[in-house]
C-alpha positions in Angstrom: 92.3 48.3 -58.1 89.5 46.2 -57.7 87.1 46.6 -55.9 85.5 44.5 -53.2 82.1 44.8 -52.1 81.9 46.1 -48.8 80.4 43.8 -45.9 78.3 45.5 -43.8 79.4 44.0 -40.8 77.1 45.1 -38.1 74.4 43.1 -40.5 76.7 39.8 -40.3 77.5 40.4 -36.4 74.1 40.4 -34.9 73.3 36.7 -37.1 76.5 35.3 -35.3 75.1 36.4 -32.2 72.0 35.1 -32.4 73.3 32.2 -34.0 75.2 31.7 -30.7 72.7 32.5 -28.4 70.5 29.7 -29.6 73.3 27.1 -29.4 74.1 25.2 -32.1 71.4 24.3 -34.6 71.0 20.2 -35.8 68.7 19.1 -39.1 65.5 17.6 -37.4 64.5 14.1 -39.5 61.2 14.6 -40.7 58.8 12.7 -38.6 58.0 9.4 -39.6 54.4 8.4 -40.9 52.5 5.8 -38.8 51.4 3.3 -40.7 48.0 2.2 -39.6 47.6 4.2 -36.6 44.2 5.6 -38.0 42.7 2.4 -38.5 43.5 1.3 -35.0 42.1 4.5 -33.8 38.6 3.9 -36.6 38.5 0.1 -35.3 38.7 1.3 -31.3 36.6 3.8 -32.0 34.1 1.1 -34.1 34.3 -1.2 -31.1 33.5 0.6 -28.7 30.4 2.1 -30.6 29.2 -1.0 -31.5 29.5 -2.4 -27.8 27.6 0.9 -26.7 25.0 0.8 -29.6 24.5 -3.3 -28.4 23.8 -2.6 -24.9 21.4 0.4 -25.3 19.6 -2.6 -27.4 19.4 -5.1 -25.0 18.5 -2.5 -21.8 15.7 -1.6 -24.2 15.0 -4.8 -24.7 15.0 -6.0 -21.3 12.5 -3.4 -20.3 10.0 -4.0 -23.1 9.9 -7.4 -21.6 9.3 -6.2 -18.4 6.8 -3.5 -19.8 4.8 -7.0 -21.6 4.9 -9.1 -18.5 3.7 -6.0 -16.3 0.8 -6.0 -19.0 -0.3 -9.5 -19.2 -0.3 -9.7 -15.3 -2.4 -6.3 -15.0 -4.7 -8.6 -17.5 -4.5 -11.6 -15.3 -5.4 -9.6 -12.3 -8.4 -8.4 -13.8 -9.8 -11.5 -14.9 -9.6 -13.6 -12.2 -11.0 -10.6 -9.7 -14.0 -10.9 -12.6 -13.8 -14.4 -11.9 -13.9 -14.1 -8.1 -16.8 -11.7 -8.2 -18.9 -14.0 -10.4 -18.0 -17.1 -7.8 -18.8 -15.4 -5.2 -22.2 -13.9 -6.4 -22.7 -17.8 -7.7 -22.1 -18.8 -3.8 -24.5 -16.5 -2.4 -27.4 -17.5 -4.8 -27.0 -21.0 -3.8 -26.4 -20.6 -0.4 -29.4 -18.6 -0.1 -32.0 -19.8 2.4 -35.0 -20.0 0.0 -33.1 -21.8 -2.6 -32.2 -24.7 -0.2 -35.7 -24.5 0.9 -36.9 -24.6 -2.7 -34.3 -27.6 -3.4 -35.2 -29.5 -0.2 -39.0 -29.8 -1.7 -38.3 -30.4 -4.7 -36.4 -33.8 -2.9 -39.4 -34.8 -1.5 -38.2 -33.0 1.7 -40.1 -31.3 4.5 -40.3 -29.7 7.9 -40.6 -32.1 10.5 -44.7 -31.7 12.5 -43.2 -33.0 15.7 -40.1 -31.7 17.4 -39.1 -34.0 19.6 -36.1 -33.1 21.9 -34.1 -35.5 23.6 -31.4 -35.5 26.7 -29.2 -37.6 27.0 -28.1 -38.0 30.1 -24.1 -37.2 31.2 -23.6 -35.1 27.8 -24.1 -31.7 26.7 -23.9 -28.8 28.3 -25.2 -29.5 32.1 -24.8 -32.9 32.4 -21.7 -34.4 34.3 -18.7 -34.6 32.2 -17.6 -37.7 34.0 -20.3 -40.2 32.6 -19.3 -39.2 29.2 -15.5 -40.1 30.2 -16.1 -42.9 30.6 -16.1 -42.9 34.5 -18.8 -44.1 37.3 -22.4 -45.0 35.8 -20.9 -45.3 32.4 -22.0 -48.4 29.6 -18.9 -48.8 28.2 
């Protein structure tokens, strides 16, 4: 007689059991490689650095000019308040009453010896307003 060797069955039932619980069991393909999907990930991802990187640039540049014109108008400012303070201090030397006095001599000029006031009649202050109109009495 020959002789078999024995199956231990209760090790083969419990693998068809399983086998059935999990239904029946399919060869998945192997997933396919994406060709070029990393470099359109590395060029989005360049792009959108470089776009970043760009406008950081030109914010900083934008505010340096700002920064430079603040500058050159705080410098402007001062000058020409230098400027007005000289002009002004010019103006009150010449406008000063001894330095007309002083210039009026030196033009051969003088105070008069004789005042001499004179009215005329129908203007200024008390006089009647209607002479100088033009109405009754008038020359014209």
């Amino acid at each position: 007689m020959s002789q078999r060797p024995s199956l231990n069955t209760s090790a083969v039932r419990p693998e068809r059991k399983e086998m059935a619980r999990r239904g029946r069991l399919m060869v998945v393909p192997a997933p396919r490689e994406r060709v070029g999907a990393g470099i359109w990930f590395f060029l989005l991802a360049f792009v959108l650095t470089a776009s970043l990187v760009t406008a950081v640039v030109v914010l900083q540049a934008l505010v340096s000019q700002g920064s430079f014109g603040v500058q050159e108008l705080a410098r402007l400012t001062t000058r020409l308040e230098r400027d007005n303070g000289e002009l002004r201090r010019e103006v009150a030397e010449l406008s000063a009453p001894s330095r007309i006095v002083e210039e009026a001599r030196r033009f051969g000029l003088q105070p008069p010896q004789e005042v001499e006031i004179v009215f005329v009649e129908g203007r200024g202050r008390g006089g009647d307003g209607g002479a100088a109109s033009g109405g009754e009495g008038s020359d014209r």
